[in-house]
N, C-alpha and C positions, 0 to 999 in steps of 0.2 A: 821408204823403200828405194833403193838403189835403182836407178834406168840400166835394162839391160840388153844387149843387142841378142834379135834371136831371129834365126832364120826359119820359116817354116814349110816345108817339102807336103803339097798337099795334093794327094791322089785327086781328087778332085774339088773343085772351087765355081763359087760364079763367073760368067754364069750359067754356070749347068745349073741343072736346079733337082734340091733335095735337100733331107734333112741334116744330111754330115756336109753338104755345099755351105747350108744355111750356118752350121756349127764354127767351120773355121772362119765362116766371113767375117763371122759377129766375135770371135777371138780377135781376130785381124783389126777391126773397126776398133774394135776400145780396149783392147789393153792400151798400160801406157807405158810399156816396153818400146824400145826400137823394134819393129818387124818390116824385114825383108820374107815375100811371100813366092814360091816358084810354084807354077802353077800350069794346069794345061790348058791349051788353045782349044778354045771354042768358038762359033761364030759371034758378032757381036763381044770379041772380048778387048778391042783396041778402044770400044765407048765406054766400055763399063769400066776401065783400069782409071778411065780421066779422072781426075780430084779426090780418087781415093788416099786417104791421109797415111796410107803406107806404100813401099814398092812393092812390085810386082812384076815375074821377071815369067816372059810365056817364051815356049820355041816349040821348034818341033820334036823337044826331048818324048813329048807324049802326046799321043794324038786320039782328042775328045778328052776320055777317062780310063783308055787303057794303056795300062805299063806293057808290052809285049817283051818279048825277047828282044829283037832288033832295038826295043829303046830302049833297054838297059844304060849300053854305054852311051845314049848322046845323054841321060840321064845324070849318067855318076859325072860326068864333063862338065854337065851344068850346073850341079849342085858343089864339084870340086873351084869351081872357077868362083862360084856366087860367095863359095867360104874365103877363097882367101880373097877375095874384096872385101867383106863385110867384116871380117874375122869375128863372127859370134862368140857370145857367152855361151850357147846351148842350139844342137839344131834339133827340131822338131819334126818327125816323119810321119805325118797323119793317113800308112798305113804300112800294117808289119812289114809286110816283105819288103816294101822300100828302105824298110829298116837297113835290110841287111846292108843298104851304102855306108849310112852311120855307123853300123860295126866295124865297115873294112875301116872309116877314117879315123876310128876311132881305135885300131890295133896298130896302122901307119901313122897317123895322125895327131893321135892323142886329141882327138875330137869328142867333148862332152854331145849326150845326143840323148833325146827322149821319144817312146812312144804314143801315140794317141790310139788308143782304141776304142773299138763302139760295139761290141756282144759278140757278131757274127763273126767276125774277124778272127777272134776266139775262138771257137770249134769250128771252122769248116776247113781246119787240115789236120784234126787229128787222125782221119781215117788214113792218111800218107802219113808214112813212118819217117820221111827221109826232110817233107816239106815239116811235120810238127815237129823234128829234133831240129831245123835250122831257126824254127819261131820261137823255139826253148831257149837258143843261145840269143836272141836278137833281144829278146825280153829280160837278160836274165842279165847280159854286159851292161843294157838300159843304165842310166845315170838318172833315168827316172823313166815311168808310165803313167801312162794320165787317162783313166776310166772315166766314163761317160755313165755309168752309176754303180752301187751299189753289186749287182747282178754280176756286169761286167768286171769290177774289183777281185770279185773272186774267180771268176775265170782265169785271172791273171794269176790270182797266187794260187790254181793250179798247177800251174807254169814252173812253180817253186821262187815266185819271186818274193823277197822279203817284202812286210805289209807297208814299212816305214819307204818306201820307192815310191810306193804309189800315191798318185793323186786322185780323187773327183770332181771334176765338173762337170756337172750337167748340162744338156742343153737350154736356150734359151729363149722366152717368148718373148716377139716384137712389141713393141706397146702400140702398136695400129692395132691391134686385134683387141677387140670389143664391143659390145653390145652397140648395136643400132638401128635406125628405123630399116625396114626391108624393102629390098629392092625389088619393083613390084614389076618392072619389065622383066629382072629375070626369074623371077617367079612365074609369069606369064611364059617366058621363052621354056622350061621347061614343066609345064600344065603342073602345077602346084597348087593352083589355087582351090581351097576345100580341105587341101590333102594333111596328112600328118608326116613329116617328114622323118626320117632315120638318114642319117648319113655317115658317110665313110672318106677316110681321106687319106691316100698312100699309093704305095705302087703297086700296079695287079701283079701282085707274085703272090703263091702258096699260103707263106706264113700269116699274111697279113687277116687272113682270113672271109674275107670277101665272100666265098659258096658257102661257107656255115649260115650267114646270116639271108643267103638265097634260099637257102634250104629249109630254113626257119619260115621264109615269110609266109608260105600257107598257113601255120598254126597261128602267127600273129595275127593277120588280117582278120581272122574268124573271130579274135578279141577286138582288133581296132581295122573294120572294116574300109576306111579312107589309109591306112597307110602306105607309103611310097619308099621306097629305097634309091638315093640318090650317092651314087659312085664318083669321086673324083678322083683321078690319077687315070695316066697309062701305063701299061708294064705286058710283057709276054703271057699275059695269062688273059686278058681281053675275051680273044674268040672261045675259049673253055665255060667263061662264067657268062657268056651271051648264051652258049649254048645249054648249059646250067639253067638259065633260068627260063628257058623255052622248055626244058624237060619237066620241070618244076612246075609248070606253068604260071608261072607270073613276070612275064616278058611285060607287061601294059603294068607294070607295080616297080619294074627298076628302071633307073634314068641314068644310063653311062654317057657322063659330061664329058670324059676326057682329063688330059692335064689343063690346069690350071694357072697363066701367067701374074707374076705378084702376087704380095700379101693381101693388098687392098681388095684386090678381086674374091680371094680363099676368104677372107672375111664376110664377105657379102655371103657367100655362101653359107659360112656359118650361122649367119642371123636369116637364114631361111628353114632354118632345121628345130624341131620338136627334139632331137636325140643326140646325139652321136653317140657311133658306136664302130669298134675298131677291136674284134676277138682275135687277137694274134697269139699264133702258137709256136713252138721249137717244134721242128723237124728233123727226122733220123738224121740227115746227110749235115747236121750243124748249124741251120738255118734258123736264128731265136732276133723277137725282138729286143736291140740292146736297151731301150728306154720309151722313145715315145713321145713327139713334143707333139705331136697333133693333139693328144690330150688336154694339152693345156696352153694350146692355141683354143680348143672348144669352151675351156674351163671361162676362159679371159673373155669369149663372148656370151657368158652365163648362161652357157647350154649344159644339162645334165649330161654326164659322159658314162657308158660302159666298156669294159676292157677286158681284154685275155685275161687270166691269171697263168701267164705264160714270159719268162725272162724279165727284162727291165720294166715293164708295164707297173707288174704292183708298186715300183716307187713313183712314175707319173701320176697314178692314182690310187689311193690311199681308200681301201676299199670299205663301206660305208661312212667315210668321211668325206671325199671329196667327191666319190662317184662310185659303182660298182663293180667287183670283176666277177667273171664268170668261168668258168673250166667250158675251156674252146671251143671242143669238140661237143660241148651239148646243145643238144638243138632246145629242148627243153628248157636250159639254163639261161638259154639267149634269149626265149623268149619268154619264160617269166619274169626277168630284167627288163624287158620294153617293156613287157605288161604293166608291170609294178611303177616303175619310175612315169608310167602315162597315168593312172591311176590313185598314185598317192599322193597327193600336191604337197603336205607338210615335208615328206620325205624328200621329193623334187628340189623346192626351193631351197633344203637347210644343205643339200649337197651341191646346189650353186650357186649357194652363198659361201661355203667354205671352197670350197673349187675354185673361184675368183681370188676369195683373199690369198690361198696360197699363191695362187698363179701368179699375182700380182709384187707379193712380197717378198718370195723366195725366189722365182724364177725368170726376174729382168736380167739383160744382157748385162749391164754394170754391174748387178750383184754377184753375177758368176764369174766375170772376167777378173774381178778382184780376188776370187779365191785363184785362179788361177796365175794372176801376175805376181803373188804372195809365193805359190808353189813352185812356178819357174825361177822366181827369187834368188829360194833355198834352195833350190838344184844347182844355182849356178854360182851360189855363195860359196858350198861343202869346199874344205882345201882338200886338193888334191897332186902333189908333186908332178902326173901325169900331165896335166895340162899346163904346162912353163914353155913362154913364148920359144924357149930358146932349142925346144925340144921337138920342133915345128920342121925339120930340116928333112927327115924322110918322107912326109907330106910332099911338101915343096916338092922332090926327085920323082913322085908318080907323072908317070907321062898322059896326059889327056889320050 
């Protein structure tokens, strides 16, 4: 395979912390492309750039992880000035609207440019006529789009983009995460001991589902009287699903940790848990799980997992195979899935026995980045008369 120089424009990056931070980093980290990465200022980002095996280029083009108005242009300046130092093969804008830079460079420029999308990105402007006809052209000039699974793929070719554009990669589990002895201080630090644990791991927002499974815990406990609901993440939905489960009454049955710093820590957490479980649903306003790697961060610490049958979820887990899903909204559904999976050990074990191997074998960082350096390859193999150095010259005349 050819080395190819590729610049990547990433809405957000470490170290903020999530699961599309998590996506580009481990892009960034092992391909074995040239990448230059432009990324936003966050605290602690001048320690974390040290000895990272690519560049990384921060300013004030974007600040935390929002693109506003006002940063548009220190935006398009910083990404104009980063091309023609680097002069890539292909630049990469990991998310749509940022696109829209790589179109202008790419109608002035004759700049090859690709999109990264992850599900939500997807539907939440088709209800604007004016923002889904500019994401139609952004995806559609694309010299390639790179879906994060299945679900999301076709989102894209409702867009009308031919299928041969697009890429998948999936996201990918670290190999820290698995099975190990538990951490009995934090087990202690959050009264576990006794208990049977259910856990969840994401950001308190809506989709993710978080009050289904509040709402459920009165009928579960009446089955599994020690169980415990243990929340990690913070997000704008917090004081709703506190107050949720004060209505509910089982405030003394959930334990809101907070976020979470590191893998290594999210791990420990994992080997504290009897369950995971994580019912995410699509939302009128466009709001769908695009995939899901908490699933198989749980899988890789051989916890039995349950899931939404809602957007990218069914390809993270493969339902009575690697773990179960359930339709979101049932309270009933969610909870004769703990029921069953605390109950049936043959069942338990052969879905975290297959849960592991998949997680293990399909879903390492190196195995995904490979499909992925293979796809930017071909993107940036295709001939195309547009992109001839010498035709570089109306680029060059746009004024920063």
């Amino acid at each position: 395979m050819k080395r190819r120089k590729i610049v990547l424009v990433a809405g957000v990056f470490p170290p903020g912390v999530g699961g599309m931070q998590n996506y580009y980093y481990n892009l960034s980290k092992h391909t074995k492309h040239d990448l230059t990465v432009i990324a936003p200022e966050y605290p602690g980002s001048e320690a974390f750039d040290e000895g990272q095996p690519y560049r990384i280029v921060r300013g004030s083009f974007m600040r935390g992880e929002k693109v506003d108005v006002t940063s548009w242009g220190r935006l398009f300046r910083q990404v104009k000035k980063t091309l023609r130092k680097e002069e890539p093969d292909v630049t990469v804008y990991g998310y749509v609207l940022i696109g829209f830079i790589g179109l202008l460079f790419k109608i002035v420029g004759r700049r090859r440019y690709m999109i990264s999308v992850h599900g939500m990105d997807m539907l939440m402007f088709r209800r604007f006529i004016g923002l889904n006809q500019l994401v139609k052209l952004i995806l559609r000039k694309a010299d390639g789009v790179l879906a994060n699974s299945e679900f999301t793929r076709r989102l894209v070719e409702e867009y009308g983009v031919d299928a041969g554009r697009i890429g998948i990669v999936h996201p990918g589990v670290e190999s820290l995460f698995e099975q190990k002895p538990m951490d009995e201080e934090l087990r202690r630090q959050h009264d576990l001991e006794g208990k049977y644990v259910l856990l969840s791991v994401g950001r308190l927002v809506t989709r993710k589902g978080h009050d289904r499974v509040i709402e459920a815990l009165p009928a579960i406990i009446r089955h599994i009287p020690n169980a415990v609901y243990v929340i990690v993440g913070d997000g704008p939905e917090l004081g709703r699903l506190e107050k949720l489960a004060e209505t509910v009454g089982v405030t003394s049955k959930v334990r809101f940790v907070g976020g979470v710093s590191g893998s290594e820590r999210l791990n420990d957490y994992y080997n504290l848990t009897n369950q995971f479980i994580m019912v995410s649903r699509q939302l009128e306003k466009g709001d769908a799980e695009g995939f899901g790697i908490v699933y198989l961060e749980a899988a890789s610490a051989r916890v039995p997992v349950i899931a939404g049958r809602s957007g990218g979820a069914s390809e993270a887990v493969l339902d009575g195979v690697t773990g179960l899903l359930v339709e979101p909204e049932s309270l009933l559904g969610i909870t004769d899935a703990i029921v069953r999976l605390a109950s049936d050990t043959p069942l338990r074990e052969r879905l975290v026995r297959e849960g592991y191997k998949r997680a293990k074998l399909q879903f390492q960082h190196e195995v995904l980045v490979e499909v992925f350096d293979q796809y930017a390859g071909r993107i940036c193999s295709r001939p195309s008369a547009s992109y001839k150095r010498a035709e570089k010259s109306a680029f060059e005349r746009m004024r920063p």
